[in-house]
PyMOL Python script that loads the backbone (N, CA, C, O; Angstrom):
from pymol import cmd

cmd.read_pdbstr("""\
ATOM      1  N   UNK A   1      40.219  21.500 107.063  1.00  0.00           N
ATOM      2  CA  UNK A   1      40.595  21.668 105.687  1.00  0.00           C
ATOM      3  C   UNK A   1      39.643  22.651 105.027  1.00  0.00           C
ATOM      4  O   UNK A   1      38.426  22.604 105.206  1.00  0.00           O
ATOM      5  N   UNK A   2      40.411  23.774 104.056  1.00  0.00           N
ATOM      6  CA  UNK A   2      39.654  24.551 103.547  1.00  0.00           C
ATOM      7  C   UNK A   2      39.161  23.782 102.372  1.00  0.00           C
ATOM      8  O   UNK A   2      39.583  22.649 102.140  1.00  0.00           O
ATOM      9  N   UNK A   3      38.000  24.558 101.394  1.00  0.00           N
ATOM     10  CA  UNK A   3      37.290  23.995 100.663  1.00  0.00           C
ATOM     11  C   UNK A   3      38.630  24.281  99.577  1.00  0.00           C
ATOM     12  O   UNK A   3      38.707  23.343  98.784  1.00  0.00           O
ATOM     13  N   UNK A   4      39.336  24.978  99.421  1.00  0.00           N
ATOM     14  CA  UNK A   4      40.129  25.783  98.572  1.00  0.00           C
ATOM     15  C   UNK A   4      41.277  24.365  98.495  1.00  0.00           C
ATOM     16  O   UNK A   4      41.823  23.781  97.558  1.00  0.00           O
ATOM     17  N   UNK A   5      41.290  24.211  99.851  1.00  0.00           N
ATOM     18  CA  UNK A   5      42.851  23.204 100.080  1.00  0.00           C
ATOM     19  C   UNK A   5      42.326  21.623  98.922  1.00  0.00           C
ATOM     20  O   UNK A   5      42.985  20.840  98.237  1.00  0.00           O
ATOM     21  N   UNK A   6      40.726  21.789  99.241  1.00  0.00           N
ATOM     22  CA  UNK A   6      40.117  20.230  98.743  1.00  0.00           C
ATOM     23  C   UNK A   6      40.199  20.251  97.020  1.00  0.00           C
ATOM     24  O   UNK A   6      40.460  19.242  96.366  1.00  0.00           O
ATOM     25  N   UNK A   7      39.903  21.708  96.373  1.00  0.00           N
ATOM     26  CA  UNK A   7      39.594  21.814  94.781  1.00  0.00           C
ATOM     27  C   UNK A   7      41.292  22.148  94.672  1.00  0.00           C
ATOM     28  O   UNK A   7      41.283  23.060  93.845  1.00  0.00           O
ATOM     29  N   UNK A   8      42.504  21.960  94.981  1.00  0.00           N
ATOM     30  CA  UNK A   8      43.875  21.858  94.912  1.00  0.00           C
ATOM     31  C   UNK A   8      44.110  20.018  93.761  1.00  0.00           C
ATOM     32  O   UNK A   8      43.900  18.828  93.996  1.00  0.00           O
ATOM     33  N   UNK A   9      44.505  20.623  92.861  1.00  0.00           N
ATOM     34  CA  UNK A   9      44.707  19.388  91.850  1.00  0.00           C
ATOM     35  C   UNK A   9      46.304  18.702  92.719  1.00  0.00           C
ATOM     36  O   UNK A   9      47.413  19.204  92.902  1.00  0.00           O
ATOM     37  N   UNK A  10      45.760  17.480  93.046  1.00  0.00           N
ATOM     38  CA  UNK A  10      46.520  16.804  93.585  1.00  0.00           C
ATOM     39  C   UNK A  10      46.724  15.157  92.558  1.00  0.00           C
ATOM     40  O   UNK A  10      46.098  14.587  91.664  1.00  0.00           O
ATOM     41  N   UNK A  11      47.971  14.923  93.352  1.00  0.00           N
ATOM     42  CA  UNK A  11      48.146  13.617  92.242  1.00  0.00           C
ATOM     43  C   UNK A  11      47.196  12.252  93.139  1.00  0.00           C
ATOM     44  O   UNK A  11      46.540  11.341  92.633  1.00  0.00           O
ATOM     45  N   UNK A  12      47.361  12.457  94.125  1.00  0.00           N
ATOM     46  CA  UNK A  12      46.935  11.804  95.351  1.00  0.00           C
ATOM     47  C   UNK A  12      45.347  11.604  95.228  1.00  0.00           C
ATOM     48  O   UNK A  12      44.598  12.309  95.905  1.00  0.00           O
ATOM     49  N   UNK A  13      44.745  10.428  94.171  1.00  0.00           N
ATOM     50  CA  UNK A  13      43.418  10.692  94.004  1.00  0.00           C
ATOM     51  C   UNK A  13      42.701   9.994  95.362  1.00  0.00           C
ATOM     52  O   UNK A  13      41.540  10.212  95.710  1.00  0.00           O
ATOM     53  N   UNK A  14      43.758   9.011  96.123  1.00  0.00           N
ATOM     54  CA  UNK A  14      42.954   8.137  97.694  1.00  0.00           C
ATOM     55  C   UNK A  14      42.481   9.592  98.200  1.00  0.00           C
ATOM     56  O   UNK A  14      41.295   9.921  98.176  1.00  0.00           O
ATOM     57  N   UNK A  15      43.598  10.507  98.698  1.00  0.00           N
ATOM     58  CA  UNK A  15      43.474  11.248  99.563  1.00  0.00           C
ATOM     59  C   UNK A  15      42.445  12.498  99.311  1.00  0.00           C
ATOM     60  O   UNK A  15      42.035  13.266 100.181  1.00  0.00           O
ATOM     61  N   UNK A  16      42.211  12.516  98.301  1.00  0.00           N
ATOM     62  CA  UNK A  16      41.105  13.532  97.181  1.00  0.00           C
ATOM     63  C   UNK A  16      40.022  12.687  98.074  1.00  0.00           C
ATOM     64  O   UNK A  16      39.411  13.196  99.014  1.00  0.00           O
ATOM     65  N   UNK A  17      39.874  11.393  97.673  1.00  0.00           N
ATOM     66  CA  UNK A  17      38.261  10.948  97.801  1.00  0.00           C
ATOM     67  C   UNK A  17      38.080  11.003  99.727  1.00  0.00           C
ATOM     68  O   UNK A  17      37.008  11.322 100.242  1.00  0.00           O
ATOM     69  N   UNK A  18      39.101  10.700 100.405  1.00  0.00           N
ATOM     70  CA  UNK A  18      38.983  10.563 101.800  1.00  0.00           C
ATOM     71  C   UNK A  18      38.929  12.076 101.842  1.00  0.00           C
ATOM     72  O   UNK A  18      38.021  12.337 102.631  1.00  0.00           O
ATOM     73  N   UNK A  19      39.413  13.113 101.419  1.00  0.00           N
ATOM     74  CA  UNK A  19      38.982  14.500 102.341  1.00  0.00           C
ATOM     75  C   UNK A  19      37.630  14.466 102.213  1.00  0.00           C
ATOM     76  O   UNK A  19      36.860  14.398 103.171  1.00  0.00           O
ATOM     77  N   UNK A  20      37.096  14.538 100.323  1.00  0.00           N
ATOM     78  CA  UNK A  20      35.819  14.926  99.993  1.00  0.00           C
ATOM     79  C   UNK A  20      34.745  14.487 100.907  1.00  0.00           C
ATOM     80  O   UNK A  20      33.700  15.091 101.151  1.00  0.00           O
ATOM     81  N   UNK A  21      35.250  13.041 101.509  1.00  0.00           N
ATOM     82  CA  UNK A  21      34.099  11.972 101.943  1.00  0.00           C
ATOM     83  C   UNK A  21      33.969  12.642 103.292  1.00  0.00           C
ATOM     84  O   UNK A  21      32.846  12.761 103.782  1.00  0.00           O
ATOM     85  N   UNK A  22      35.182  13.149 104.011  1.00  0.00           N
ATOM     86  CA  UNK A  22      35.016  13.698 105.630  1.00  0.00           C
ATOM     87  C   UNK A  22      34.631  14.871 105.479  1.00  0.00           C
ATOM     88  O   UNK A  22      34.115  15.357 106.485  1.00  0.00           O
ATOM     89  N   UNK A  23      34.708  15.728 104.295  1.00  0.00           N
ATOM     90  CA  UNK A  23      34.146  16.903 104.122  1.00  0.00           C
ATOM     91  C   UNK A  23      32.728  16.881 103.938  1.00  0.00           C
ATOM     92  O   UNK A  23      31.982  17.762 104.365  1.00  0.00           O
ATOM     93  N   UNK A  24      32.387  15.950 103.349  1.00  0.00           N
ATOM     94  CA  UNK A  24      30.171  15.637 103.300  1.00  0.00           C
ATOM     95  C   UNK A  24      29.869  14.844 104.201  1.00  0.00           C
ATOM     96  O   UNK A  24      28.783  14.264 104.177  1.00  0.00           O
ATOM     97  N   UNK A  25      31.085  14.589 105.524  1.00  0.00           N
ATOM     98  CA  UNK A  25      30.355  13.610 106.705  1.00  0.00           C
ATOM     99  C   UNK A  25      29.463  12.569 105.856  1.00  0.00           C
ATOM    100  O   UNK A  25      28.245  12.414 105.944  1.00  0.00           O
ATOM    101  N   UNK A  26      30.306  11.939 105.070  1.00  0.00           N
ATOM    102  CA  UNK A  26      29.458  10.263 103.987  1.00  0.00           C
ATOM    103  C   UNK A  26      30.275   8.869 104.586  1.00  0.00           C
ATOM    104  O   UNK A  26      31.425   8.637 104.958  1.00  0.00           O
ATOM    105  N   UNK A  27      29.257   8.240 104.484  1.00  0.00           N
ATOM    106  CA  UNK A  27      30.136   7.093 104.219  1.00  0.00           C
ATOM    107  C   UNK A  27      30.496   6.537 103.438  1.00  0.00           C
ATOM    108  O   UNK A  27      29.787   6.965 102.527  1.00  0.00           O
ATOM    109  N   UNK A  28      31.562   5.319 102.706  1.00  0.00           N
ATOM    110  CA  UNK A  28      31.673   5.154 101.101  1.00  0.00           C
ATOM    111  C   UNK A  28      30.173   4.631 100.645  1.00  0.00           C
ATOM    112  O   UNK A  28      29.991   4.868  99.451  1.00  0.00           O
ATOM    113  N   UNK A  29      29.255   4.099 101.166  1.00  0.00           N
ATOM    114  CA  UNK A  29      28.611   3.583 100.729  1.00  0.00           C
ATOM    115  C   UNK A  29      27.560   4.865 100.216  1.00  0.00           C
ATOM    116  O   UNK A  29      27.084   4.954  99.084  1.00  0.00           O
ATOM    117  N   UNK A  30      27.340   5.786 101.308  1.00  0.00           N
ATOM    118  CA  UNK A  30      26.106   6.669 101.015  1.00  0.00           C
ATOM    119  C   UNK A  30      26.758   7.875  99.717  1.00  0.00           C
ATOM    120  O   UNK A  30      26.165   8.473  98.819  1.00  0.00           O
ATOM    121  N   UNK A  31      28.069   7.865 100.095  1.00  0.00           N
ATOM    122  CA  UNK A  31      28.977   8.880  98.959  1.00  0.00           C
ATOM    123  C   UNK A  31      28.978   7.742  97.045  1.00  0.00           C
ATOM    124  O   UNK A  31      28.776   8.331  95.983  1.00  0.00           O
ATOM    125  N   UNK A  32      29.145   6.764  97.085  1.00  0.00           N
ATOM    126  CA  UNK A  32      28.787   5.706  96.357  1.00  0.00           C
ATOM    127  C   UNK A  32      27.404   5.760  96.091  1.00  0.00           C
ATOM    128  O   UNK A  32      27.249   4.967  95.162  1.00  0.00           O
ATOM    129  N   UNK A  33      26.253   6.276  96.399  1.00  0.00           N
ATOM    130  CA  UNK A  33      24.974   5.554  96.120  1.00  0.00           C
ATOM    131  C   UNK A  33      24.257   7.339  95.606  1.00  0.00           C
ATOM    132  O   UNK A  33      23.263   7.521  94.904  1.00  0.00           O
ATOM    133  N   UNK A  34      25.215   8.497  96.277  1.00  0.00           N
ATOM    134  CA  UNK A  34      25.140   9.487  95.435  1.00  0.00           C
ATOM    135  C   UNK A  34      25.870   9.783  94.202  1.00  0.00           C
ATOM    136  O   UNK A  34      25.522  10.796  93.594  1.00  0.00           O
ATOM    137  N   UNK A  35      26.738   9.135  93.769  1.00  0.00           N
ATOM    138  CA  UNK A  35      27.350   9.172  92.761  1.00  0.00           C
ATOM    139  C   UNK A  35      26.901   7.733  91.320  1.00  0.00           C
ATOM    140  O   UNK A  35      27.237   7.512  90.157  1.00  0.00           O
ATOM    141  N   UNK A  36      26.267   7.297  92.038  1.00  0.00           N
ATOM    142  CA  UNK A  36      25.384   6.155  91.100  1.00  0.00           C
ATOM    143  C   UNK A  36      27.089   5.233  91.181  1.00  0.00           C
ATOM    144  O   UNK A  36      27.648   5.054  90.099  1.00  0.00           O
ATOM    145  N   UNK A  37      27.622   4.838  92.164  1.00  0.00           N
ATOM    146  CA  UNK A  37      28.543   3.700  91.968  1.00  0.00           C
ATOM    147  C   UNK A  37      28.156   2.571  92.920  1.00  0.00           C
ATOM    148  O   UNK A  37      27.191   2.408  93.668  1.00  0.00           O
ATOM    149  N   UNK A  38      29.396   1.743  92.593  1.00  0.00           N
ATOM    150  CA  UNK A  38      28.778   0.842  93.801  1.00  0.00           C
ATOM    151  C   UNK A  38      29.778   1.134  95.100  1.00  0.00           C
ATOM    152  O   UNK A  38      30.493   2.134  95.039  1.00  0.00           O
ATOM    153  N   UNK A  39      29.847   0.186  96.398  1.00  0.00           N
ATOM    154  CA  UNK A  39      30.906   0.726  97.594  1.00  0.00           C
ATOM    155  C   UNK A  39      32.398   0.606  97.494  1.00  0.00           C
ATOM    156  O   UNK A  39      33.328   1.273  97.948  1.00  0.00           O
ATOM    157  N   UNK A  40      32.289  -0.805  96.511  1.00  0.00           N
ATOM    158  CA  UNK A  40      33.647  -1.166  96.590  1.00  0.00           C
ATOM    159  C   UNK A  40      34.451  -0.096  95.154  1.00  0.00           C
ATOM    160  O   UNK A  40      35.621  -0.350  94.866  1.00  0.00           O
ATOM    161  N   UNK A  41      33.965   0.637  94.651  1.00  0.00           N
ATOM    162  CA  UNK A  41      34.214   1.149  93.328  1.00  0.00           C
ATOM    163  C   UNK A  41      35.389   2.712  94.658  1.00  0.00           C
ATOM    164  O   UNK A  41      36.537   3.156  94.691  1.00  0.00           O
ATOM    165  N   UNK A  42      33.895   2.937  95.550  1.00  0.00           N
ATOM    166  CA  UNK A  42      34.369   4.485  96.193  1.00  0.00           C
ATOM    167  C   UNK A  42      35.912   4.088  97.131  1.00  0.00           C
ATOM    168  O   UNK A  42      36.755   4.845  97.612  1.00  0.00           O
ATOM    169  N   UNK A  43      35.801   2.375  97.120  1.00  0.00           N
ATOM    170  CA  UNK A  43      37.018   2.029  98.298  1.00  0.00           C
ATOM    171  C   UNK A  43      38.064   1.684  97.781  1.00  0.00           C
ATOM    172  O   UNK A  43      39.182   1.642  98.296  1.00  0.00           O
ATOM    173  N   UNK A  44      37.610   1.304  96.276  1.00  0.00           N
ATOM    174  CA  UNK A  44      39.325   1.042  95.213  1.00  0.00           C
ATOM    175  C   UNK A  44      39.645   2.480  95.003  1.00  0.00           C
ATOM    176  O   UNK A  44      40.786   2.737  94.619  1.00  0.00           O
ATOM    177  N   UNK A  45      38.968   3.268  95.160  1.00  0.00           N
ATOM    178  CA  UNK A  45      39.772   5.017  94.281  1.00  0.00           C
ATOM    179  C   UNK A  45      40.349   5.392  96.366  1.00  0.00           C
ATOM    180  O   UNK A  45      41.495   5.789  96.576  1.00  0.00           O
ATOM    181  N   UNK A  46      39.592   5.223  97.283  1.00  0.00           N
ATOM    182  CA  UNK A  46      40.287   5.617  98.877  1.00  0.00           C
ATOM    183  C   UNK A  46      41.477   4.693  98.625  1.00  0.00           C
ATOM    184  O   UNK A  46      42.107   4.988  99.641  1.00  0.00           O
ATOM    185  N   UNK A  47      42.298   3.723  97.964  1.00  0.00           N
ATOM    186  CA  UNK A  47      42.988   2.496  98.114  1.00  0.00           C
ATOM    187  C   UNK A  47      43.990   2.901  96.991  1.00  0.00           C
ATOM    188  O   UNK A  47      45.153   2.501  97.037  1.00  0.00           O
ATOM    189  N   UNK A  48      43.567   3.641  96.054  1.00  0.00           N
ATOM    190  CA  UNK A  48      44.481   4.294  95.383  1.00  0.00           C
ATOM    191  C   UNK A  48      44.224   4.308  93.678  1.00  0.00           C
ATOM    192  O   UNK A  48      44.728   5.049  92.834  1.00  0.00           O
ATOM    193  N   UNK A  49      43.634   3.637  93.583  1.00  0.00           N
ATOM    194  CA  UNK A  49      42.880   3.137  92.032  1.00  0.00           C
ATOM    195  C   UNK A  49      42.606   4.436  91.059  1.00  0.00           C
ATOM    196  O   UNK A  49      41.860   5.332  91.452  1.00  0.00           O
ATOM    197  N   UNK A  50      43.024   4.475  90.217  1.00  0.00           N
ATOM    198  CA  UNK A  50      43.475   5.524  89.466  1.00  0.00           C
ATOM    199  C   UNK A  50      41.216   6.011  89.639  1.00  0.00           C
ATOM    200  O   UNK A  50      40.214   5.336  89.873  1.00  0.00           O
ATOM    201  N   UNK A  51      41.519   7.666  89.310  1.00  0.00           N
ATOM    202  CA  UNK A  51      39.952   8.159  89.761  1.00  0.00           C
ATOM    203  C   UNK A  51      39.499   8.911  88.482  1.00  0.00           C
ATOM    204  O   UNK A  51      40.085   9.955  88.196  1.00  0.00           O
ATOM    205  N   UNK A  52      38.567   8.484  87.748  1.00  0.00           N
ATOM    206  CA  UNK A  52      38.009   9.033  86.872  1.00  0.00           C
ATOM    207  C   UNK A  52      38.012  10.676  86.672  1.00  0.00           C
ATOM    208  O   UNK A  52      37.569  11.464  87.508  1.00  0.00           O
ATOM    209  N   UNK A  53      38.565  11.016  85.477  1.00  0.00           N
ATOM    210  CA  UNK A  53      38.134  13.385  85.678  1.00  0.00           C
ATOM    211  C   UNK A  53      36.430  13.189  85.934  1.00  0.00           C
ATOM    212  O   UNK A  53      35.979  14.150  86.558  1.00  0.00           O
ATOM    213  N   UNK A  54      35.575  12.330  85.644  1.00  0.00           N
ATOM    214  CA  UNK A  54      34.195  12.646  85.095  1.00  0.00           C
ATOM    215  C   UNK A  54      33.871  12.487  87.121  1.00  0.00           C
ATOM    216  O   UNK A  54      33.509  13.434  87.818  1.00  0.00           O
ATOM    217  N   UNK A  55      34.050  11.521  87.468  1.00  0.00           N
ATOM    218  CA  UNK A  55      33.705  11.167  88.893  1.00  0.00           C
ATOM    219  C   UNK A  55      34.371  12.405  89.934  1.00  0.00           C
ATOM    220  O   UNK A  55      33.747  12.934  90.854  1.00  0.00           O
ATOM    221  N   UNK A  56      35.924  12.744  89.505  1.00  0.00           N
ATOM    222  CA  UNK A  56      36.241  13.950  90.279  1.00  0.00           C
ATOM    223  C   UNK A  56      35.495  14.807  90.187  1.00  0.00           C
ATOM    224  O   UNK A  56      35.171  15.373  91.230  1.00  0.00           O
ATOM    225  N   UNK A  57      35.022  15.174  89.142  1.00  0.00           N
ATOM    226  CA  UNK A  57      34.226  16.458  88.806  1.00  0.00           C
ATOM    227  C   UNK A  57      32.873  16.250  89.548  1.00  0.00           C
ATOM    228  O   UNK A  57      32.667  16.975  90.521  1.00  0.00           O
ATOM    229  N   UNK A  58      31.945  15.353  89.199  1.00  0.00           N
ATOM    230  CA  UNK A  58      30.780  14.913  90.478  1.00  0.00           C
ATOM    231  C   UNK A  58      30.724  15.112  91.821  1.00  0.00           C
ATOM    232  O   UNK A  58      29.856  15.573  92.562  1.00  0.00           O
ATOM    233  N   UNK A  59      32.669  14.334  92.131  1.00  0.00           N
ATOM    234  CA  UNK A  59      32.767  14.907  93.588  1.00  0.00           C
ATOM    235  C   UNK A  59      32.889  16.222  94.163  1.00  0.00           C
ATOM    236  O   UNK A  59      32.148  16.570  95.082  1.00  0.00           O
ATOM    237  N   UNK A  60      33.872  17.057  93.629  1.00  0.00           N
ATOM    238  CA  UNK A  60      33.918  18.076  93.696  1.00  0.00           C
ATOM    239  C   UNK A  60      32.339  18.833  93.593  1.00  0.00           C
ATOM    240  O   UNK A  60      32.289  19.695  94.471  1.00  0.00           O
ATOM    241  N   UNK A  61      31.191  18.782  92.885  1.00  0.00           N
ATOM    242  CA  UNK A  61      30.363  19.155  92.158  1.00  0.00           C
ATOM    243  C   UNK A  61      29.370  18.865  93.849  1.00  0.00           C
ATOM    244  O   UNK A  61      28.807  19.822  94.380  1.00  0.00           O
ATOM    245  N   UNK A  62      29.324  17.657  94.383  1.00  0.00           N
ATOM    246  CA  UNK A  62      28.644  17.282  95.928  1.00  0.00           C
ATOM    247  C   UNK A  62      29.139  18.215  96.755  1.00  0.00           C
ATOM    248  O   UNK A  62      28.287  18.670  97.519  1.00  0.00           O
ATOM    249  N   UNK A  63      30.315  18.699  96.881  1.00  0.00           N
ATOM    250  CA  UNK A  63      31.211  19.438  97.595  1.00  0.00           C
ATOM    251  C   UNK A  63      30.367  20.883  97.746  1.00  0.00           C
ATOM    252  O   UNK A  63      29.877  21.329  98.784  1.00  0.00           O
ATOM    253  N   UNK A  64      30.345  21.432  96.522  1.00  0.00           N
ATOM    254  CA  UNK A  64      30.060  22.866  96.158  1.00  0.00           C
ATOM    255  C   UNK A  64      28.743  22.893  96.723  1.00  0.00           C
ATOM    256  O   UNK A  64      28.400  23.769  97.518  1.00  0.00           O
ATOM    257  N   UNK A  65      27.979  21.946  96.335  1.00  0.00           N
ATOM    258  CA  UNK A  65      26.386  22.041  96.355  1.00  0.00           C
ATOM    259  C   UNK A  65      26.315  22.076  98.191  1.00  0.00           C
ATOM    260  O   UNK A  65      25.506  22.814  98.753  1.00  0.00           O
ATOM    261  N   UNK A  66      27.256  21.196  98.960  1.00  0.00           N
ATOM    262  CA  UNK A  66      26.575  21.160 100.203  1.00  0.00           C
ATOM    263  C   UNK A  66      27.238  22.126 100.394  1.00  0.00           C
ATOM    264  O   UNK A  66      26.640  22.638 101.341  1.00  0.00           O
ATOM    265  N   UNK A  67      28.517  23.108 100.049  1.00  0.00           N
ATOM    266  CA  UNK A  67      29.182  24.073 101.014  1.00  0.00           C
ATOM    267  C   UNK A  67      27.381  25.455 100.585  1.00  0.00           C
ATOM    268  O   UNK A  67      26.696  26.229 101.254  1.00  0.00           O
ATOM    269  N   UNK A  68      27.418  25.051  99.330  1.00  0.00           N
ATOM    270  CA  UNK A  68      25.883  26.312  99.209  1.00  0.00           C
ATOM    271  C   UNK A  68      25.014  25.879 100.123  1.00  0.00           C
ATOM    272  O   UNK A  68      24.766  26.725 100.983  1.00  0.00           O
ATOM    273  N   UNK A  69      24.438  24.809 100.243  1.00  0.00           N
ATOM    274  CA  UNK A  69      23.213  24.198 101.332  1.00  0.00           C
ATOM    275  C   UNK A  69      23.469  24.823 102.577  1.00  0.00           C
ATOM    276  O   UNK A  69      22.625  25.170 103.404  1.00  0.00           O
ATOM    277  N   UNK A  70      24.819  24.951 102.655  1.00  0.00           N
ATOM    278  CA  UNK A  70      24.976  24.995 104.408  1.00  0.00           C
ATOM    279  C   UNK A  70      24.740  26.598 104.530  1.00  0.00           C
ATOM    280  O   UNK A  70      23.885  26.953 105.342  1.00  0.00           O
ATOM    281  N   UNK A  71      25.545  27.764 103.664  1.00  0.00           N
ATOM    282  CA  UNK A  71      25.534  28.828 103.568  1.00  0.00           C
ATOM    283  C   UNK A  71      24.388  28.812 103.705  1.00  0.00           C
ATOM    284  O   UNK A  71      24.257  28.483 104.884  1.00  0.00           O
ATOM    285  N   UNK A  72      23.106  28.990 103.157  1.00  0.00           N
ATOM    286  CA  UNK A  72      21.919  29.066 102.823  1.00  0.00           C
ATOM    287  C   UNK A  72      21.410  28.624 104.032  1.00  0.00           C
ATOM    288  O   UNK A  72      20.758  29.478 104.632  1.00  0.00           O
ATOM    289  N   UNK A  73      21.532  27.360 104.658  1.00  0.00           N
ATOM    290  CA  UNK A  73      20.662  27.653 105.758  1.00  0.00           C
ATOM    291  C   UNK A  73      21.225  28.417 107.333  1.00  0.00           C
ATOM    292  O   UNK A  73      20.773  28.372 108.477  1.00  0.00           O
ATOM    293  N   UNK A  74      22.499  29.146 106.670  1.00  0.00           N
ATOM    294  CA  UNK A  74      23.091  29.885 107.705  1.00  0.00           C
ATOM    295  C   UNK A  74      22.159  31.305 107.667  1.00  0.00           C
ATOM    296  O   UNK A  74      21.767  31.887 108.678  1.00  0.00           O
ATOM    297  N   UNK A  75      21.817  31.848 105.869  1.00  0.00           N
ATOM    298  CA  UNK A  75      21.281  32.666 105.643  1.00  0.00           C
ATOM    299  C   UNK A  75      20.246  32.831 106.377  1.00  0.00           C
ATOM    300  O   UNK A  75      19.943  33.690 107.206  1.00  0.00           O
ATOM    301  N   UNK A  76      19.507  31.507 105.808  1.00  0.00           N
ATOM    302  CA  UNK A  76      17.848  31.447 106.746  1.00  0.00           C
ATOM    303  C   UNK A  76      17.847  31.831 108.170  1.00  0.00           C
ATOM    304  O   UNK A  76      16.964  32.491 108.717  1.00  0.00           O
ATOM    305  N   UNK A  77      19.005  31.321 108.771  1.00  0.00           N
ATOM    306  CA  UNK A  77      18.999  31.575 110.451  1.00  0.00           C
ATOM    307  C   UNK A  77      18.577  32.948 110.606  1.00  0.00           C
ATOM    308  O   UNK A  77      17.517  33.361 111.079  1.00  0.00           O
ATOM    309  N   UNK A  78      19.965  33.868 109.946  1.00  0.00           N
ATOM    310  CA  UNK A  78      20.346  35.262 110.117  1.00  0.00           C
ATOM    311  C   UNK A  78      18.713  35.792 109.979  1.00  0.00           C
ATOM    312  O   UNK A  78      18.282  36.605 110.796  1.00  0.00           O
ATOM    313  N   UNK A  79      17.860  35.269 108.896  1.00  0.00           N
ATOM    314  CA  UNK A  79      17.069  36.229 108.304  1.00  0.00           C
ATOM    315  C   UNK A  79      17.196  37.155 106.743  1.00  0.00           C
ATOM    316  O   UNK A  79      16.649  38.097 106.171  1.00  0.00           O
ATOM    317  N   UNK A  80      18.403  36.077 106.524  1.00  0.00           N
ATOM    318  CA  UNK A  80      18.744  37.175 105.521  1.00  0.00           C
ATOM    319  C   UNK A  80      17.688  36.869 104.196  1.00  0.00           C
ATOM    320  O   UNK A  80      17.716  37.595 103.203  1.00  0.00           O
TER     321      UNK A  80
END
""", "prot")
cmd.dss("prot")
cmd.show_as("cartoon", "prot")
cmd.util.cbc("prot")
cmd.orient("prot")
C-alpha cells in the first residue's frame, strides 16, 4: 500500500486504523500508548467504532513522521 492510497479519505475508519497500524509495523497496544489511548479504545475504532478527525489526524501525523525517519536514514546510508 502506497502512503498516497493510506491519506485517501475513506468512509471505512476499521480499515484506516488496520492499514496505518501495518504501515508503522505497531501493535494496538504500542500504536495506543503513542497516541495517549488506551488498547481497547485502538480495537473499538479496528471493529468499526466511529474514529475521531482529531485521532485521524495524529494517525496520519505517526505515518508522515516515520515515512520522514525512514527517508532520512536512507539519506544517512547514501551519504547524502
Amino acid at each position: 500500500m502506497s502512503t498516497a492510497e493510506l491519506f485517501t479519505p475513506m468512509p471505512d475508519d476499521a480499515g484506516f486504523v488496520k492499514r496505518a497500524r501495518a504501515k508503522l509495523k505497531l501493535t494496538q497496544g504500542e500504536l495506543a500508548e503513542q497516541l495517549g489511548l488506551e488498547r481497547r479504545t485502538v480495537m473499538r475504532y479496528e471493529r468499526g467504532d466511529q474514529l475521531p478527525p482529531q485521532t485521524r489526524f495524529a494517525i496520519k501525523w505517526l505515518v508522515a513522521r516515520d515515512k520522514r525517519n525512514k527517508q532520512r536514514a536512507k539519506d544517512r546510508e547514501r551519504g547524502d
